[in-house]
N, C-alpha and C positions, 0 to 999 in steps of 0.2 A: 507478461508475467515476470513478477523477478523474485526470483528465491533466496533467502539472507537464514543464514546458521546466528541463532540469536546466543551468547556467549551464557554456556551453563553453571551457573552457579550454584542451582539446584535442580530441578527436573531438566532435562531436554527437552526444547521449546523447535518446532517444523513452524514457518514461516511462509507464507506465500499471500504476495503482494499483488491481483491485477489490476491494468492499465487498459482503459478502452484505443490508449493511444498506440497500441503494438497490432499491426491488422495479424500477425499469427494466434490471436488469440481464437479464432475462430477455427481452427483448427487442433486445439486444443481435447487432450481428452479424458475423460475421467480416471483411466489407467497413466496415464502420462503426469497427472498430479499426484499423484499415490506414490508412481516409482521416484517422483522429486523428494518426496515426504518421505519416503524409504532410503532415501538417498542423504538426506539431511541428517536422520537419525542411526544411520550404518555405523558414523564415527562415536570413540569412547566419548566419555564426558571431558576427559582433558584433551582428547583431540588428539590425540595419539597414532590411534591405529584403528585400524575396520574392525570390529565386531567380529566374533571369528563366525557365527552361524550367518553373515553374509559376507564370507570372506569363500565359507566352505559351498557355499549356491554357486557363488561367479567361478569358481575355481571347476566345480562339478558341470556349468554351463560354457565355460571355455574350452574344457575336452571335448566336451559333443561338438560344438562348435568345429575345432580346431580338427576331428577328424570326418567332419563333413565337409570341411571348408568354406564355409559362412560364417556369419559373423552371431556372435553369443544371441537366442532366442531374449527379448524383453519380457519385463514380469509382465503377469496380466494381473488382472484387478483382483482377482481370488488369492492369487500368489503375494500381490501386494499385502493385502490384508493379512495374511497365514504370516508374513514375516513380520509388520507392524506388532503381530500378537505376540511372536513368537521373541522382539526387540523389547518389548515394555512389559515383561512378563516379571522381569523382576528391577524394572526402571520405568514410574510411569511418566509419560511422556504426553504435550500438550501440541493439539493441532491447532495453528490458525492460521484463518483462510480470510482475507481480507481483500474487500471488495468485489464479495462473490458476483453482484448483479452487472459489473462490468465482461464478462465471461460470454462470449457471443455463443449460445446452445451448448448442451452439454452440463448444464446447471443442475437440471434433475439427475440426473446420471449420477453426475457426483455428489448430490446428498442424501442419492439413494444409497449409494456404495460407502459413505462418509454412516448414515447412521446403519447397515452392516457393520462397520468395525464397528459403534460405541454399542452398540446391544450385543455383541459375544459378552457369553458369561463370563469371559477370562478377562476380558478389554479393562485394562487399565491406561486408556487413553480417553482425555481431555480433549473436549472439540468446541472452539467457536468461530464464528462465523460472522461476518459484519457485513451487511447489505443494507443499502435505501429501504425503506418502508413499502413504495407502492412497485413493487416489483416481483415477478412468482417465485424466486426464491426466497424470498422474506414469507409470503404465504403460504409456503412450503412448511414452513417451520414456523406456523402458529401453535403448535402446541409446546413449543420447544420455551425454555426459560430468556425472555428480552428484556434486556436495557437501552430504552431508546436514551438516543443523544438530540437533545431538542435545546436553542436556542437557550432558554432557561436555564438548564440543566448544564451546561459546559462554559456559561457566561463567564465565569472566574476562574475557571482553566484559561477559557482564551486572553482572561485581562493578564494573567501571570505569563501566558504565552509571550504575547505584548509586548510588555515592560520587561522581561528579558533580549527580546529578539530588539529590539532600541536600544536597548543598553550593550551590547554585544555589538550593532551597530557603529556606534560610538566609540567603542572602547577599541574596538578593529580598525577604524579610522575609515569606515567604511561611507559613513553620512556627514557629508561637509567637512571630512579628513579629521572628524574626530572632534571640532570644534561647535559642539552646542548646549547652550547653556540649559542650565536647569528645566526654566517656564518654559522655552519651547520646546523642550522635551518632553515634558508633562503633555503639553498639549499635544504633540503629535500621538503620543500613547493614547491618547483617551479619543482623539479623531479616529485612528485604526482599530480603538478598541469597538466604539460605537456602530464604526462602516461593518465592523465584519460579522452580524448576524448571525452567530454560533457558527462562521466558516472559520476556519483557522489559514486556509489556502488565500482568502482574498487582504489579509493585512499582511501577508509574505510578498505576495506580489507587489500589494504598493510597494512599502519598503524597500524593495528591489528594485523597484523604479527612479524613488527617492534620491536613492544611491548611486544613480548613474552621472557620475563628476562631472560630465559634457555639458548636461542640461542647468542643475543643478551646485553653482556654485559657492552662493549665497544664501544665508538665512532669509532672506525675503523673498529669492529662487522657490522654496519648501514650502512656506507660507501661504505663495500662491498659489500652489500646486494644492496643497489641504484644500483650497476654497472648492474645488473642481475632481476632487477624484471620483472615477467609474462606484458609480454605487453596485455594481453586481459583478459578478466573474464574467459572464457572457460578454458583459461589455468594456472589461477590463481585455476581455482576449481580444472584441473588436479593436481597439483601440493598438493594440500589441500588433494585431496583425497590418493593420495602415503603418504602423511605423513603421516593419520592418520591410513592407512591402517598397515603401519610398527608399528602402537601402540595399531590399537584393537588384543588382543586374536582372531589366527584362529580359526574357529569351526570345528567338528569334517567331512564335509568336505570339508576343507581348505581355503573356502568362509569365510571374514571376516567380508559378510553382512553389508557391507557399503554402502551409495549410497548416490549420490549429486545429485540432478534434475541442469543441466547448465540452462537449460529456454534457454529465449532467448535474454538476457542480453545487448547484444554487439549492439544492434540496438538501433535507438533514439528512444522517445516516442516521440508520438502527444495527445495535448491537444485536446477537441472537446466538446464543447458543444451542449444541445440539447434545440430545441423551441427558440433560438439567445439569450440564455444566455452564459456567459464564465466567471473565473476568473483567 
């Protein structure tokens, strides 16, 4: 799980990102995302200083604490929510939870507790939530307001995606040190534009391949590389993993202890919000 403080411009934005690739996700728990969310949204808007009503909880939890000689009790998921209410009560604030279906158990848990805080009458909190389609948390939330992301639908996000991430390329000196002319520019974007099937992950990866100076020295090096690239992520990772495998040192037995989690990449994501919010 990796949690990013999104910079407040206007509303306070809680961020939470997960990874199938971190095995502690599985251990993860529905009070344990709340008190991060809790934790994210403690500081001011310019970042200043804590919130004085949880400045005055840890302060009130560090005495008990301190004359017990343990260490400060953690919120629980009621206490979470009573302070999210008690934080957005006059700053409303936006949750998202991205990549719920990657979240090994514990998914209902937290959208049971997730639509608790958005149905308090006081709740001025903002909730969505982005999951795969065929998944029980996406099913969870059928009644909930979705914008699925379908192939179709993001086709000209990803071409803009594209043709910036090559031109940045380029301009960093990053593909053929900066030296490619116009047309095969053109063409490389529209090769990435085409492979990547409303995935935005799999014309990063080539890209990133592209750019590896070793292999890759010549425009006709890239050329041929277009003729042949992994049509899916599954087998873009195959591919990643044979090479890297011919580069780690075998161990003594003959496992070169490597490993790529594929996930499950190759599927579209759905948007879904919870309590009829979305953005």
């Amino acid at each position: 799980m990796y949690i990013n403080e999104i910079p407040r411009a206007s509303a306070p934005v809680a961020y939470i990102y997960y990874s199938n690739t971190k095995t502690s996700l599985s251990s993860l728990t529905s009070a344990t995302v709340l008190r991060n969310v809790v934790k994210q949204l403690a500081v001011t808007r310019q970042g200043q200083k804590v919130r004085q009503e949880i400045w005055d909880e840890f302060k009130k939890r560090q005495k008990v604490a301190d004359m017990d000689g343990v260490d400060p009790l953690p919120l629980t998921v009621d206490e979470c929510i009573q302070m999210l209410l008690a934080l957005t009560v006059d700053c409303p604030a936006t949750i998202i939870i991205d990549g719920l279906d990657e979240l090994v158990g514990n998914q209902l848990d937290l959208l049971t507790d997730l639509r608790t805080l958005a149905s308090e009458p006081s709740s001025l909190v903002k909730i969505m939530i982005s999951s795969r389609e065929d998944t029980q948390s996406a099913q969870e939330l059928h009644d909930a307001i979705s914008l699925p992301v379908t192939v179709c639908k993001n086709s000209e996000d990803i071409k803009v995606f594209v043709q910036h991430s090559v031109s940045s390329a380029i301009t960093n000196r990053k593909l053929l040190g900066g030296s490619v002319p116009k047309s095969p520019s053109d063409h490389l974007v529209e090769i990435l534009y085409q492979g990547a099937r409303g995935m935005f992950l799999w014309p990063v990866m080539q890209l990133e391949y592209l750019c590896d100076r070793q292999k890759f020295k010549l425009e006709e090096d890239v050329s041929a590389a277009l003729k042949s690239l992994p049509p899916s992520l599954i087998s873009t990772f195959d591919n990643l993993y044979a090479d890297q495998s011919l580069r780690v040192p075998c161990q003594d037995d003959g496992d070169a202890h490597l490993r790529l989690d594929h996930g499950k990449g190759d599927r579209p994501f759905g948007l879904r919000a919870v309590d009829g919010y979305t953005v």
